[in-house]
MARMITI-469279 format. One record per atom (N, C-alpha, C): residue in one letter; x, y, z. Coordinates in steps of 0.001 Angstrom, whole numbers, plus 500000, padded with zeros to 6 digits. Example, Ala and Ser with C-alpha at 12.3 -4.5 7.8 and 13.67 -1.06 7.14 Angstrom:
BEGIN
A513190494310507800/A512300495500507800/A513200496700507800/S512850497750507080/S513670498940507140/S512900500030507870/
//
This chain:
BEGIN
X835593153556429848/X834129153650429927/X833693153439431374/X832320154014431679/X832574154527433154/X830928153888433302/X830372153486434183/X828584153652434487/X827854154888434284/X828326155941435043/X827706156848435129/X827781157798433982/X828631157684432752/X828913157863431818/X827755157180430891/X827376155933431385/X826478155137430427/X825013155439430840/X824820155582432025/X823120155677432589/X822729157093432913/X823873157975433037/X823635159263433520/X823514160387431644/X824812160375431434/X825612161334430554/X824990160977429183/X824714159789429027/X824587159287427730/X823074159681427569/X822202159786428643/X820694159557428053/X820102160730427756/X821365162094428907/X821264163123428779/X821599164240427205/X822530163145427255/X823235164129425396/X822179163545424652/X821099161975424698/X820444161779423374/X819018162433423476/X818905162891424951/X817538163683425049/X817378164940423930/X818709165719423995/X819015167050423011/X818565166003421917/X818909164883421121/X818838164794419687/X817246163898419492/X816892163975420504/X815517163507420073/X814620164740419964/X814784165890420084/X813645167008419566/X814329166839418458/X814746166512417516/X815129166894416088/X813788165867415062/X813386165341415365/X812402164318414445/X811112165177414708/X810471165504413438/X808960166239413975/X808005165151413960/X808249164236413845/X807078163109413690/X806765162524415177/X805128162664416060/X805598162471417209/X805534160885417443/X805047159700416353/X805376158126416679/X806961158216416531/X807952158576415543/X809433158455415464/X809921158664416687/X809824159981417640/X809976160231419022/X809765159346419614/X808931158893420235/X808131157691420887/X808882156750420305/X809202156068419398/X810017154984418806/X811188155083419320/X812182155989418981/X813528156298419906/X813566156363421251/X812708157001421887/X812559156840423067/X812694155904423729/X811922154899423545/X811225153634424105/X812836152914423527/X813393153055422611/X814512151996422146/X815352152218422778/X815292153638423112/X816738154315424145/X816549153702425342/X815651153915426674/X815140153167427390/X815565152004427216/X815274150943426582/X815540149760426479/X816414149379426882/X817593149706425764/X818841149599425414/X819535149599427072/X819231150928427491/X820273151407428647/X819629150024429648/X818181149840429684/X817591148928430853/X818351147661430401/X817850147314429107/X819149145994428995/X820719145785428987/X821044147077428980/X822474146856429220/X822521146638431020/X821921147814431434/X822165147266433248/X821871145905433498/X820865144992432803/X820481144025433240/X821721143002432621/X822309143012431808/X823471142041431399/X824945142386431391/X824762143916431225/X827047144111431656/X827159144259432925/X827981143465433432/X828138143646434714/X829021144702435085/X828780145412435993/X830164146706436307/X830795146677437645/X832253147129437387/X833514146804437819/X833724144859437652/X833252145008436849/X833648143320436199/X834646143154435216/X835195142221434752/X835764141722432930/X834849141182432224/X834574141568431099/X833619141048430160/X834036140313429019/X834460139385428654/X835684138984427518/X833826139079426170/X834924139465425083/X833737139564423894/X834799138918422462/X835066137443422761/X836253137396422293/X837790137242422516/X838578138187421607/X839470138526421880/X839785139801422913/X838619140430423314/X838312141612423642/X838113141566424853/X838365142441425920/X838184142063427570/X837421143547427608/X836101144201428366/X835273144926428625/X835210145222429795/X835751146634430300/X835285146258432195/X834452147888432177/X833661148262432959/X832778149711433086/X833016149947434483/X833892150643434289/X833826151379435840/X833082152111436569/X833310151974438091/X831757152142438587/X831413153722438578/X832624154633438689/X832996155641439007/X833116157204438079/X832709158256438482/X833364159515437750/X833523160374438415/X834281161060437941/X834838162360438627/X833956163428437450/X833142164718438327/X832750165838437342/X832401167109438636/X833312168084438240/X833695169093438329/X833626168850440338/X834358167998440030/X835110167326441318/X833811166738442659/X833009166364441942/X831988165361442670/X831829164331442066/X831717163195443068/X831638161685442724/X830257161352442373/X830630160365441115/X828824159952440705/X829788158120440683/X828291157446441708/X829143156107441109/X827777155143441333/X828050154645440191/X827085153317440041/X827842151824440380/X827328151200440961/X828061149916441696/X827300148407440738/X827231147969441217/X826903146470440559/X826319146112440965/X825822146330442727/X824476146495443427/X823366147313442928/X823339148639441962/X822768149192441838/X822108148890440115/X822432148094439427/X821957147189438170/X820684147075438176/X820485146496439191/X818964146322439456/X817822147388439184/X817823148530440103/X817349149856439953/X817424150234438944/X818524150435438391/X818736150860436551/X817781149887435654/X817890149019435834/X817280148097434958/X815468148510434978/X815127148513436343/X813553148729436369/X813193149690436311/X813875150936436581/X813753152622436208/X813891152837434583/X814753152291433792/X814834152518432210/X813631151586431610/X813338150302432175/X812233149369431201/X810870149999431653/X810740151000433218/X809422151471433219/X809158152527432521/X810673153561432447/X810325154577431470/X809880154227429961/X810680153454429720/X810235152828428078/X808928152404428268/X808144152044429219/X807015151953429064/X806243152874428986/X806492154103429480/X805689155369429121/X806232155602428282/X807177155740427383/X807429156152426464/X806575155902425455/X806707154574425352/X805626153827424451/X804327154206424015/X803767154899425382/X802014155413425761/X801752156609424689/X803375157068424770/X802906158624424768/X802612159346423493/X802533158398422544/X802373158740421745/X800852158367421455/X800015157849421519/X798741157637421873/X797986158780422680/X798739159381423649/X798500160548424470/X798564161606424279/X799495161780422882/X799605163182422210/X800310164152422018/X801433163230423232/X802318164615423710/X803758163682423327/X804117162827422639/X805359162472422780/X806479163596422372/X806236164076421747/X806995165399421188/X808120166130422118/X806848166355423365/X807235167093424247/X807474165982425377/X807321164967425855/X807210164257426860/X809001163190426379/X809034162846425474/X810066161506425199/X811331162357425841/X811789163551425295/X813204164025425568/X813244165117426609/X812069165328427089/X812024166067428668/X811967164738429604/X811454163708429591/X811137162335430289/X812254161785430361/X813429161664428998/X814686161064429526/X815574161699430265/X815471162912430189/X816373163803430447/X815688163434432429/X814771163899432263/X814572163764433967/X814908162329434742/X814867161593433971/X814870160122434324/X816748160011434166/X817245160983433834/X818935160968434045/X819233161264435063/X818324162740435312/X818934163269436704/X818663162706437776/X817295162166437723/X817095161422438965/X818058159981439356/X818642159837438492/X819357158457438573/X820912159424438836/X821292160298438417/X822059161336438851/X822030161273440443/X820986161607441040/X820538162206442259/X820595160914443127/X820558159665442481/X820954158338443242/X822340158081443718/X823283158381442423/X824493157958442483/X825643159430442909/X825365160824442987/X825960161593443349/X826420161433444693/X828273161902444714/X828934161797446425/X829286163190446253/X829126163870447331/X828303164065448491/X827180163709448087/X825920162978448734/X824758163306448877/X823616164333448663/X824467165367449201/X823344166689449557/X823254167487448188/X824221167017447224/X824471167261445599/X822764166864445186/X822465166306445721/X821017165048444990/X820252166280444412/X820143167137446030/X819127167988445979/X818835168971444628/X820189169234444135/X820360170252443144/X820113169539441953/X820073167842441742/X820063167694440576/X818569167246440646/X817849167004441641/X816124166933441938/X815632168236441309/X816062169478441760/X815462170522441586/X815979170997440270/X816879170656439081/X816761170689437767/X815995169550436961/X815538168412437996/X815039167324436867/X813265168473437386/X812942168840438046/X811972169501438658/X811656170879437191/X813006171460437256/X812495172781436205/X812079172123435099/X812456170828434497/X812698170404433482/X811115169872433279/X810446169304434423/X809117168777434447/X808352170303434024/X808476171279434295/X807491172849434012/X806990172516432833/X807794172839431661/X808052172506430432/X806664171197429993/X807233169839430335/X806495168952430089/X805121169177430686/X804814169615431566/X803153170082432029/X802834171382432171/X803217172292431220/X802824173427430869/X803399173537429584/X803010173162428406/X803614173449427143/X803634175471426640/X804626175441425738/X804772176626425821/X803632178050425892/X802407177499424779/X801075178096424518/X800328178328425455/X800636177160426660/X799951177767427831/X800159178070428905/X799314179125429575/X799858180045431089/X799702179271432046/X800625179107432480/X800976177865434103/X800065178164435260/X799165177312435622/X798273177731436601/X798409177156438044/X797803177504438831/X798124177359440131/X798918175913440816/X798591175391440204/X798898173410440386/X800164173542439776/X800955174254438692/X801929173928438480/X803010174874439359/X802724176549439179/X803118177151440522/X803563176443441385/X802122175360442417/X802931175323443463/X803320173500443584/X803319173289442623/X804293172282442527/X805651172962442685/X805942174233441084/X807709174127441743/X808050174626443041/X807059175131443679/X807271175760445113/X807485175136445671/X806471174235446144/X807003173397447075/X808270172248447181/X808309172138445542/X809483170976445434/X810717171648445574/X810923172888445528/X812328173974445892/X812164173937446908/X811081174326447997/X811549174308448727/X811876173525449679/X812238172313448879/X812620170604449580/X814820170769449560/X815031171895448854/X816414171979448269/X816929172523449331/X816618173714450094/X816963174467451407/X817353173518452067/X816314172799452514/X816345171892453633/X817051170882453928/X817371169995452872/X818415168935452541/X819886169057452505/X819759170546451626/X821147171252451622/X821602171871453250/X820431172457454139/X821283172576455551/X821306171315456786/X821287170280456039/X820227168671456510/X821791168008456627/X822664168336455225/X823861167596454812/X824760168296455356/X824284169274455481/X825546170493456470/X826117169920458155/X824522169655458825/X824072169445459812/X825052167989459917/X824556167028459081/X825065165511459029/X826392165911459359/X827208166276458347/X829082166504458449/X829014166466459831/X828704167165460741/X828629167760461802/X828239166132462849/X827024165917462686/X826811164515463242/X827795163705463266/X828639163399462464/X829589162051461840/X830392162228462873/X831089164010462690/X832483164132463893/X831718163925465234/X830691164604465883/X830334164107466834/X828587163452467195/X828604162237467014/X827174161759467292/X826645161652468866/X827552162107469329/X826800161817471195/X826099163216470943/X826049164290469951/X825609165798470416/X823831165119469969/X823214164932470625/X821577164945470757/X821021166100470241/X820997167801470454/X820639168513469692/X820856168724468443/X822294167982468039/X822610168436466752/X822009167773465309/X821832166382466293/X821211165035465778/X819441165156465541/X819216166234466442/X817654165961466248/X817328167439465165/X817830168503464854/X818211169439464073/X817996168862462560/X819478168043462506/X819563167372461256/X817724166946461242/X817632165741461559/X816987164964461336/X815575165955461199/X815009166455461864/X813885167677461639/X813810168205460208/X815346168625459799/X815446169462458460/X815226168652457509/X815926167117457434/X815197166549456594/X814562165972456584/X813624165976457678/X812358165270457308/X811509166521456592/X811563167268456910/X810866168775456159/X811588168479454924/X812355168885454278/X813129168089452957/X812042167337452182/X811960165818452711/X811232165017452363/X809979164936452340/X809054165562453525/X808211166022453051/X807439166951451463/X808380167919451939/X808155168566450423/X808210167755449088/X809401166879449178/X809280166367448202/X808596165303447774/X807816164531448742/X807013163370448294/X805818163838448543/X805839165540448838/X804163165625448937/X803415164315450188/X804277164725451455/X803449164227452352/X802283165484453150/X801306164944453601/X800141165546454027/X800857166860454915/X800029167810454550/X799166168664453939/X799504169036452759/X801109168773452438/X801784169303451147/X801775168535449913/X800263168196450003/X799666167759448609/X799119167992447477/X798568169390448106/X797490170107447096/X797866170468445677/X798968170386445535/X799369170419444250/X798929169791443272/X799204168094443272/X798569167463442781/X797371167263441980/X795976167396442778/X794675167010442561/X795017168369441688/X795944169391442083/X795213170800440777/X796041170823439598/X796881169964439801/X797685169651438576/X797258168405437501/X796324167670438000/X795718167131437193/X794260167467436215/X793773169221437369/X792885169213436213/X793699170185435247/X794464170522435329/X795007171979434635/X795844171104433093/X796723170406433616/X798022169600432330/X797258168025432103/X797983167834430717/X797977166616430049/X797791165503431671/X797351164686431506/X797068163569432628/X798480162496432704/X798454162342431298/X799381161382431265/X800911161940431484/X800924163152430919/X802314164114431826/X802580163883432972/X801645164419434055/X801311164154435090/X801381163109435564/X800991161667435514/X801163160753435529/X802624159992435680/X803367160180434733/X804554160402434829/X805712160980436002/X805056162074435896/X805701162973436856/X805495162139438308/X804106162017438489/X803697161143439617/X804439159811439786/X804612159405439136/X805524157880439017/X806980158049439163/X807647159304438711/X809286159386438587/X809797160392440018/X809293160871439970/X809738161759441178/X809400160672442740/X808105160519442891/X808351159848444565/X809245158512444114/X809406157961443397/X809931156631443013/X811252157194443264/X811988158175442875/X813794158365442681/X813687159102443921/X812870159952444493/X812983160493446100/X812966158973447187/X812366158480447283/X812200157319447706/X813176156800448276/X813711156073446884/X815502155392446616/X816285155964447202/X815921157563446822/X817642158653447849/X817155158407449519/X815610158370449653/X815411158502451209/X815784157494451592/X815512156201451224/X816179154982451559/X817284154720451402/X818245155215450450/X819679155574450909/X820143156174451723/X819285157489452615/X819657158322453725/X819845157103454893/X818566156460454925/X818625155478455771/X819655154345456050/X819514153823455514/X820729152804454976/X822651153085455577/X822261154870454990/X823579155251455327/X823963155617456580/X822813156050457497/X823272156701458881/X822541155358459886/X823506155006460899/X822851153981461732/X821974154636462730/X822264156278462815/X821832156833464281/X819958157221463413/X820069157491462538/X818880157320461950/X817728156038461641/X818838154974460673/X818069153855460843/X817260152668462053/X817986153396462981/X818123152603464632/X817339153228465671/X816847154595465109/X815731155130465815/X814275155272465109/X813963155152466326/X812416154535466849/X811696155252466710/X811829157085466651/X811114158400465940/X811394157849465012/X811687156980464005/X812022157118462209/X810291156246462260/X810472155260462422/X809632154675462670/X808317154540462532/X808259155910463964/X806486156639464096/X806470156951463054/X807596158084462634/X807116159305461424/X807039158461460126/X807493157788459562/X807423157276458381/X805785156201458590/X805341155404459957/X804429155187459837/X802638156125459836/X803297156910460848/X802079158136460589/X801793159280459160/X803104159175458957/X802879160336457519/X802183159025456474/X802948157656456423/X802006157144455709/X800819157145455749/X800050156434457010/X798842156151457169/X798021157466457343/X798354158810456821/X798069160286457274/X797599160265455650/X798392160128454639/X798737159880453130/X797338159400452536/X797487157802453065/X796288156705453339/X794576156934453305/X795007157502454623/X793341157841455007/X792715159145453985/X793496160308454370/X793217161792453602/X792809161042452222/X794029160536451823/X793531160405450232/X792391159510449843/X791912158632450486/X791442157780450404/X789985158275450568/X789795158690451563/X788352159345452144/X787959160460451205/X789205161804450808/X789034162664449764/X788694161889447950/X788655161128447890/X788887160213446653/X787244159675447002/X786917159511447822/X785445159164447547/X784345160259447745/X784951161375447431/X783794162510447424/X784216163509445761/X785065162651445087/X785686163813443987/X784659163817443032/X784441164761441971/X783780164653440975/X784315165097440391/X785801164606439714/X786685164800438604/X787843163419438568/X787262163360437226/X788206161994437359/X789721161743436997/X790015163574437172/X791505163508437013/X792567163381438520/X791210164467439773/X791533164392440769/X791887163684441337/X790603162211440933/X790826161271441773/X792068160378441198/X792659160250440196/X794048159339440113/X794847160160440842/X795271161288440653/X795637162601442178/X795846161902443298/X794418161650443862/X794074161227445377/X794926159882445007/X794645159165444401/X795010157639443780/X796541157222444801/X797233158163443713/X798415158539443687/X799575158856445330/X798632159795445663/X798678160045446960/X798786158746448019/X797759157822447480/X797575156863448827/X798243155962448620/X798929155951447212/X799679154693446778/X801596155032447480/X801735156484447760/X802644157201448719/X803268156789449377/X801615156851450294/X801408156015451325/X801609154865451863/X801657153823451012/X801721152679451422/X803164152165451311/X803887153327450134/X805151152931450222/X805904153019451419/X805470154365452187/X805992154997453409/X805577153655454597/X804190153466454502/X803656152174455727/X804995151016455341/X805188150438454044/X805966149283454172/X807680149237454657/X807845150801454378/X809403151110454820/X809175151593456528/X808279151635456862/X808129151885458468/X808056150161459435/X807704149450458386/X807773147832459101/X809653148033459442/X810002148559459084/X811862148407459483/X812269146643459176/X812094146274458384/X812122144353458297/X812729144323456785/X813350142925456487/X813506142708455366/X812530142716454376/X811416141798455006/X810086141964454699/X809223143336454032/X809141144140455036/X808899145849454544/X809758146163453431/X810964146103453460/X811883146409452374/X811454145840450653/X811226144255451056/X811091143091449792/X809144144077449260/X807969144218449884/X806918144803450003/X807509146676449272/X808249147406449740/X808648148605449285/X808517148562447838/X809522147275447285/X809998147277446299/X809101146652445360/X808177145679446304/X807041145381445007/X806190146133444621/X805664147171445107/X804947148651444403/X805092149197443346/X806814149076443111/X807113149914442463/X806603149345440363/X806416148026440369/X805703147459438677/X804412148219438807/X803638147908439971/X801985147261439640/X801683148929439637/X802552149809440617/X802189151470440278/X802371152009439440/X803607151810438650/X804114152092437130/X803211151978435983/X803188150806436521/X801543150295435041/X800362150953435381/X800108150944436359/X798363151047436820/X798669152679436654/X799106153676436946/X799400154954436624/X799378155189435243/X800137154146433926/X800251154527433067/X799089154410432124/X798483153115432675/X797326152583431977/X796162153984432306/X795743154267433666/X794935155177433916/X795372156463433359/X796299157076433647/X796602158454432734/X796669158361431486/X796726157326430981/X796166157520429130/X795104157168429305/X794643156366429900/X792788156511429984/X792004157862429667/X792648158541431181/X792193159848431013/X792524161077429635/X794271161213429767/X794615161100428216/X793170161405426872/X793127160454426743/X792017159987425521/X791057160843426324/X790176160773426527/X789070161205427553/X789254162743427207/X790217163031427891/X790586164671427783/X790085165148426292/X791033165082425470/X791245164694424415/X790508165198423324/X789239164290423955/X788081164234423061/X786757164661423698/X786561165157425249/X785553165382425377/X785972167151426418/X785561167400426749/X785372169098427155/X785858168822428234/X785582168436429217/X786551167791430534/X785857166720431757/X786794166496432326/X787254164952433228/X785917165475434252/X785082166151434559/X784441166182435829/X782599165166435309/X782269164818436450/X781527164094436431/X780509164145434957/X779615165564435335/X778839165943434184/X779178165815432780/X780540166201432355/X781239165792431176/X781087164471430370/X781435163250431672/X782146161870431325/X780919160803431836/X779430161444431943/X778463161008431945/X778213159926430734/X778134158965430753/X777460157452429898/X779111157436428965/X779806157930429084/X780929158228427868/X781586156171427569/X781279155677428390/X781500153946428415/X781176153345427296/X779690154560426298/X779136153627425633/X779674154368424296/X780477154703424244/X781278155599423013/X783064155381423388/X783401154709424410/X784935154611424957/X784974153920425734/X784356152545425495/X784443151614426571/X786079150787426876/X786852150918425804/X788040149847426114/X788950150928426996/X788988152490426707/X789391153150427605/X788612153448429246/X787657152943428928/X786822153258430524/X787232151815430962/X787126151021430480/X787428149679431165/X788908149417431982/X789782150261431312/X791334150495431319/X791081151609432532/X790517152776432396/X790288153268433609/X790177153035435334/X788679152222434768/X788414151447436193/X789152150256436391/X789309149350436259/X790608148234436197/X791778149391436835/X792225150205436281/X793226150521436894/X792650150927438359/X792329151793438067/X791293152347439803/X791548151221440845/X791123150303440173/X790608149157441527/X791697148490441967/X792845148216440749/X794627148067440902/X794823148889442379/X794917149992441827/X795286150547442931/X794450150701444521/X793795149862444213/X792679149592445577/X793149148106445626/X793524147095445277/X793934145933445300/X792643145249445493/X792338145339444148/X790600144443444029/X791686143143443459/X790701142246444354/X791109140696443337/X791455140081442084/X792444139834441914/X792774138958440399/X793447140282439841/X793981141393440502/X794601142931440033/X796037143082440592/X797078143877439827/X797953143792440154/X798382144261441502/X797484144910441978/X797702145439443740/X797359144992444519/X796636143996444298/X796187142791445244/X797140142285446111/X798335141281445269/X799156140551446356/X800202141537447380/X800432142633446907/X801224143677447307/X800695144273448861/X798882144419448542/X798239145364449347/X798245144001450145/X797609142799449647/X797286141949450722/X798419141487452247/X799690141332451603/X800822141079452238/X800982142300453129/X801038143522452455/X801225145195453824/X800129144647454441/X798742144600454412/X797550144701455307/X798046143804456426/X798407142385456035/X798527141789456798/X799656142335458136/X800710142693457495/X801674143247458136/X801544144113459197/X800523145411458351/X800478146010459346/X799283145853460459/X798600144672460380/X797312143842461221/X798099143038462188/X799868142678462160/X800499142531463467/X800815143509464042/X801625144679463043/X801773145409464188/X800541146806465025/X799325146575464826/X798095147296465296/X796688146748464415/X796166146397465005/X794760146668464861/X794198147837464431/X794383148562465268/X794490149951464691/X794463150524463723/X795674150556463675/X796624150292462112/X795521149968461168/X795740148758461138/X795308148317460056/X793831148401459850/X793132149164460550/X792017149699460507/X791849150705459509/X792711151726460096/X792682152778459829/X792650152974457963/X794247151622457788/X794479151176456065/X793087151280455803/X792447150029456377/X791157149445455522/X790506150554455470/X790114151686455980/X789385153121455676/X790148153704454703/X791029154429455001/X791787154936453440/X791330153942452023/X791495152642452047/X791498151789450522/X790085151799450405/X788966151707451399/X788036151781451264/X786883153146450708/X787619154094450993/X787642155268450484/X787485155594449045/X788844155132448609/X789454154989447358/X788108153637446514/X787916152708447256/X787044151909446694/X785468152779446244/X785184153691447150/X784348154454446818/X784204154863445678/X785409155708445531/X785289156767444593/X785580156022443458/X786067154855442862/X785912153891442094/X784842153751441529/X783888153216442548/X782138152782442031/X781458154059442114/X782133155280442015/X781341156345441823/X781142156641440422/X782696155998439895/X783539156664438680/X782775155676437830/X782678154521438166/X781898153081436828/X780293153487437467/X779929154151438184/X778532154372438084/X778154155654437033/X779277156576437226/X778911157711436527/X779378157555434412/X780229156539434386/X780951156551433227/X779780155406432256/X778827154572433261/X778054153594431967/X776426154494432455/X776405155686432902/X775156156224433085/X774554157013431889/X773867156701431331/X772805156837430113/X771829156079429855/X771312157366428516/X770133156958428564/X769776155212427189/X768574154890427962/X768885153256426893/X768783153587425684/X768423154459424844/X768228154646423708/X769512154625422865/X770912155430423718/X771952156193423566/X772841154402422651/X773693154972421633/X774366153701420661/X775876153811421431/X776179152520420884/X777401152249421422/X778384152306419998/X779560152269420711/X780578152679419716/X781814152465419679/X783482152615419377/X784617152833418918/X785072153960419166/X785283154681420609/X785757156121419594/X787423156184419946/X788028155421420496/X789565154850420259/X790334154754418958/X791252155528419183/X791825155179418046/X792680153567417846/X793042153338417315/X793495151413417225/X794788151486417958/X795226152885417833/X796304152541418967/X796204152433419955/X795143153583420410/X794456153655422160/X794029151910422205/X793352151777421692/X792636150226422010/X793646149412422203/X794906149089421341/X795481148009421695/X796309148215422865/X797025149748422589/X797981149504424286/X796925149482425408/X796323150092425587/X794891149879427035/X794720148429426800/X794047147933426056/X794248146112425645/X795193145447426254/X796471146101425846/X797585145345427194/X798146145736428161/X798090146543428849/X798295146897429872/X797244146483430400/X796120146385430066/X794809145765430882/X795180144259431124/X795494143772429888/X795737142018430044/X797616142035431310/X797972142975431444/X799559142580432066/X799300142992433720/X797819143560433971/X797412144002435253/X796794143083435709/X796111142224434623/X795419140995435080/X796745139818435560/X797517139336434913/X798396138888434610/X799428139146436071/X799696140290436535/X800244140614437989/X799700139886438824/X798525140349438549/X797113139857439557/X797113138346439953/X797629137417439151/X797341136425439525/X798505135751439335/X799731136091438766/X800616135221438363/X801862136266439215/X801597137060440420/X802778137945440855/X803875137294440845/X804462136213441257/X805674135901440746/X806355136359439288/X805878136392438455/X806670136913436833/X807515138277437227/X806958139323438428/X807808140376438398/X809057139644439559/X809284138442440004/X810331138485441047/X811214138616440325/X812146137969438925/X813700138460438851/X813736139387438818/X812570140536438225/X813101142027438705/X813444142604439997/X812621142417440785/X812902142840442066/X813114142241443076/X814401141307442823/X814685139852443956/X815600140669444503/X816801141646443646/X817680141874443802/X818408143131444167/X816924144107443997/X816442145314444457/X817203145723445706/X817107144848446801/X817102145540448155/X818804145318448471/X819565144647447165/X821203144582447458/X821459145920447409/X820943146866447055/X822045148350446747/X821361148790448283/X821285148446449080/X820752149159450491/X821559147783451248/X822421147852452167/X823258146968452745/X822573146822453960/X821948147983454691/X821440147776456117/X820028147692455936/X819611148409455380/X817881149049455089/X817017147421455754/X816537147039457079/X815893146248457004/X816127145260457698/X817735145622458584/X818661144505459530/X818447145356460747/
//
């Protein structure tokens, strides 16, 4: 028995047997158990260990061989597994409230294989190919079959292919670096190609537009998803690029660029987010700036930046999931997400509007919210290294704060006569109910997420020295 056999292969063969149940809570039930299972096994078998169970000795090797490329999961990398399978099980959970588990549980595991695929694949430049099948696999989940794929989903797969070129002549380039690193042109080549690579794929500025049009077109909470799994497993591989090359991690262009594309991320989204009048756009913009900040905390180059990287990754998970079933419901039931639509709708869907804005402001790091201690600690950070800087932050979040009190001005606006109401179903109410109470709960008690992510920054050996 192998790791990559257990976190890769396994989640992939039970994705096929979960379209077999037509019931879409049963889906959602398996799902979320599958998830589990795999998150609690990373969190308690240890691999390349002995496990005695008894009479019985257990060891999981880190390693596989398939069709002669290396996939290997280490014992450093437990960690990641563990918080990538318990966040998916948390959408899993949603999605059936949202409507779509049907289609979302066994396209969602399946992508959430490859991307963990795309972590542990040797060569590297392999990642790319298994990004751009967890990518076809997303079409599907935000364009269901009945309907014609519109521009937002287009150029989503466009642009995310064409992140595959680039990486693939990026890893070509590298080979080449290793035998000789004094060659300066060859070194700045590489490094150009994949930063274009990465761009594409995290949707750094201008190569965003996808987004905001992919949220009015597909399910929110699809989307949502998508938004949460893809920069999260691009991320991890980019920070493995790092990690792995010193002539990269040790220069001072990494630096600028990872701090300017952030704070580029930041501002755009932030400033665009307080002029939207669609409230699918703006988790879009949301989304975007939350990017951002991942990119600002991996540009501190510090242990610090690193420990900050990794705390994003709960309070975005939730606050994404909570808001895209917000919207979800919303959709749902009313004609659509733009201002005129979702006029007074607070007083007919208040536990979902409340779940809405709460999330909104999460991701603005309003007080007593789970983005608070996260945002407060970067601000500070980046208020040593510029004024500037950290100017510039406070405009982007402030932005985003806008378009917040645009969204709770426009959502309790009616007339006094107008009755209040229930229109949640008891499931919508109770999960929004907790995810609302576990955002509060971040908010003030952030320590509860440290054993998850104490241990995070072991599968990166240099990232931060």
């Amino acid at each position: 028995m192998n790791a990559p056999a257990i976190w890769i292969l396994l989640p992939l063969g039970l994705s096929g047997l979960i379209w077999l149940p037509r019931r879409g809570r049963t889906v959602a039930g398996l799902g979320s158990v599958i998830a589990l299972l795999l998150a609690g096994f990373a969190w308690l078998i240890p691999i390349d260990a002995a496990l005695r169970l008894g009479p019985l000795s257990l060891k999981i090797a880190p390693s596989m061989q398939v069709l002669g490329r290396r996939f290997l999961l280490s014992g450093a990398d437990q960690p990641i597994l563990t918080l990538i399978y318990a966040l998916t099980a948390l959408w899993f959970f949603g999605s059936e409230a949202a409507g779509i588990a049907r289609r979302m549980v066994p396209l969602g595991l399946a992508i959430t294989a490859l991307m963990i695929g795309s972590l542990a694949v040797e060569p590297f430049l392999y990642a790319a190919l298994l990004i751009e099948m967890a990518v076809l696999l997303a079409v599907p989940l935000l364009s269901p079959l009945q309907q014609v794929p519109g521009r937002g989903i287009v150029r989503f797969l466009i642009y995310q292919t064409l992140a595959v070129p680039f990486i693939l002549f990026s890893g070509w380039l590298l080979a080449g670096v290793e035998a000789s690193p004094a060659d300066l042109l060859l070194t700045a080549q590489a490094g150009a190609l994949l930063g274009l690579g990465f761009a594409f794929l995290l949707a750094i500025f201008p190569l965003y537009t996808w987004i905001p049009m992919l949220m009015e077109e597909s399910s929110p909470y699809a989307v949502g998803f998508i938004l949460w799994i893809l920069p999260a497993a691009t991320l991890l591989f980019g920070s493995g690029f790092i990690d792995r090359y010193a002539w990269l991690r040790l220069s001072p262009q990494l630096i600028l660029i990872l701090r300017s594309a952030g704070l580029l991320m930041v501002v755009t989204g932030g400033i665009w987010a307080a002029f939207q009048n669609h409230l699918g756009r703006m988790m879009g913009y949301a989304a975007i700036v939350e990017t951002g900040f991942t990119l600002l905390a991996l540009s501190l180059g510090s242990q610090n930046g690193v420990l900050i990287f990794f705390m994003f990754f709960i309070p975005r998970a939730l606050g994404l999931a909570v808001w895209s079933l917000a919207l979800s419901t919303l959709r749902s039931n009313i004609e659509s997400l733009h201002f005129s639509a979702v006029q007074g709708i607070a007083r007919t869907y208040p536990v979902v509007s409340t779940g809405l804005i709460i999330a909104h402001f999460s991701a603005v790091g309003f007080p007593l919210l789970a983005g608070f201690p996260v945002l407060l600690v970067l601000w500070q950070d980046m208020a040593r290294v510029s004024l500037g800087i950290a100017f510039w932050f406070f405009l982007g979040i402030f932005g985003l704060f806008i378009g917040g009190v645009r969204a709770l001005a426009v959502l309790v606006m009616s007339p006094e006569n107008s009755t209040w109401g229930l229109g949640e179903t008891w499931q919508q109410g109770i999960l929004m109910g907790l995810g609302l109470i576990v955002l509060f709960l971040l908010g003030l008690f952030p320590q509860l997420v440290q054993p998850l992510i104490v241990n995070l920054p072991a599968a990166f050996e240099h990232l931060g020295h």
